[in-house]
N, C-alpha and C positions, 0 to 999 in steps of 0.2 A: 571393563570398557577398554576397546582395545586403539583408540580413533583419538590419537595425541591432540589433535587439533582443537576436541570438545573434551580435553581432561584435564583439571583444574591443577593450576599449578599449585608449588607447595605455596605453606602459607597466608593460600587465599582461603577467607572465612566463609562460613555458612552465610553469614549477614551479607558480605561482600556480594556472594555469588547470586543472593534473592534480589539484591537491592540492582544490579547491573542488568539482573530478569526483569526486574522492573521498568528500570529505564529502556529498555530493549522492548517490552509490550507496550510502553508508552511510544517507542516511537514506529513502532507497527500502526498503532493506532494513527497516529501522523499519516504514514507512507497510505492508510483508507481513505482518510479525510482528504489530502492531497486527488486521491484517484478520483474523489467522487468531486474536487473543484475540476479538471480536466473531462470529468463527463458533464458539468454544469456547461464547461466552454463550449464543448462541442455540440451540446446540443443547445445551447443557443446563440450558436454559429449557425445549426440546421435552418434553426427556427427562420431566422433570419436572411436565408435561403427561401426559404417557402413562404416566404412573404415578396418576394419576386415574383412566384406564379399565383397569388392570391391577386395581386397591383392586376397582371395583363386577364385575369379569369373575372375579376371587377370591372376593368375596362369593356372587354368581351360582353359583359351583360350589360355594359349602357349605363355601369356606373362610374363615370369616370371623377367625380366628387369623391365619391368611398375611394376610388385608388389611389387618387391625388393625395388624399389624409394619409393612406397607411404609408405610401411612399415618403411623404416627408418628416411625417410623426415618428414613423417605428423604423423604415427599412435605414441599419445603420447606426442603431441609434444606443448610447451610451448606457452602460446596465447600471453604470451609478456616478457619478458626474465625474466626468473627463475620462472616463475607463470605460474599455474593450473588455473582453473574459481575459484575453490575454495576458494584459498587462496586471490584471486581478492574479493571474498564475504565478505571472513573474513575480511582483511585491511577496506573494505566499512566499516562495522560493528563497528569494532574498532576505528577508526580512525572518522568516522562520523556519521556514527547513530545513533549509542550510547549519543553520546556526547550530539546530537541531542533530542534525546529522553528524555534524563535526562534535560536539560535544559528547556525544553516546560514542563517539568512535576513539578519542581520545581517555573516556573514564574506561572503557576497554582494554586500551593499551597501555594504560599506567597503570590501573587495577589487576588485570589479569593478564597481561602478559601480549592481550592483542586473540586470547582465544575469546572468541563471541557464543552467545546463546552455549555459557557453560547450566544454568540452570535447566534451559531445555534437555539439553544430555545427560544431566543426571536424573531426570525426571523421567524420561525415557528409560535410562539405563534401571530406575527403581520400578518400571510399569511393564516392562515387557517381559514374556515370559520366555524362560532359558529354552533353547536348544525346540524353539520352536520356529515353523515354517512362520517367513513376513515380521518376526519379532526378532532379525537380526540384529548385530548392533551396531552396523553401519554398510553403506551399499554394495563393499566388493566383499562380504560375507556370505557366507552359503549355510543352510540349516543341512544339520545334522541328524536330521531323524525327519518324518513324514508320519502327524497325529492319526491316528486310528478315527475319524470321523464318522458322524451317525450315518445309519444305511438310507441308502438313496432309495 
């Protein structure tokens, strides 16, 4: 592996290298969960938009009772007391991912050196196959030979 960036410094143990893999999947997992509070917000930021044209489409039909309720019940209205999705985002943010992020980022840098996702690159480096097309060992590599592939 020729890609200094994702090559274990001396030293660094096999444990070291699984355990920092770990904490690294763990906080992938974070950076989903976080994605999928941000598509919670947004779409019930929509929602809450279209309860705008439900209020004038109820009026429209001569309910103006039903729009009256959805407008002061729902349009605006708190997803869990005193909180917007927003501010649900930020406390996330603050409170854990952050913490989250600095902490993976610092057992990186004390641990290995500051190189990240070295488990990834060995694992790569142990699954890909040599001097084959796409199984380079990093992106400004070029293969060296063109497989003989079944006939079309």
């Amino acid at each position: 592996m020729d890609d200094d960036g994702h090559r274990r410094p001396e030293g660094v143990s096999d444990e070291t290298v699984e355990a920092l893999g770990s904490l690294s999947k763990a906080l992938e997992t974070t950076e989903c969960a976080r994605g999928h509070l941000f598509a919670f917000h947004q779409l019930t930021g929509s929602a809450d938009f279209e309860l705008d044209r439900a209020v004038e489409l109820l009026r429209a039909a001569g309910h103006e009772d039903w729009a009256e309720r959805v407008r002061t019940e729902l349009v605006g209205r708190n997803v869990i007391p005193g909180h917007w999705t927003f501010q649900i985002v930020e406390a996330y943010d603050r409170t854990y991912y952050q913490a989250f992020r600095d902490l993976e980022r610092s057992a990186v840098d004390r641990l290995a050196g500051g190189r990240g996702h070295l488990y990834e690159a060995e694992l790569k480096e142990a699954r890909r196959t040599r001097d084959y097309p796409d199984h380079t060992p990093h992106p400004d590599s070029s293969a060296t030979r063109t497989p003989d592939g079944p006939a079309g």
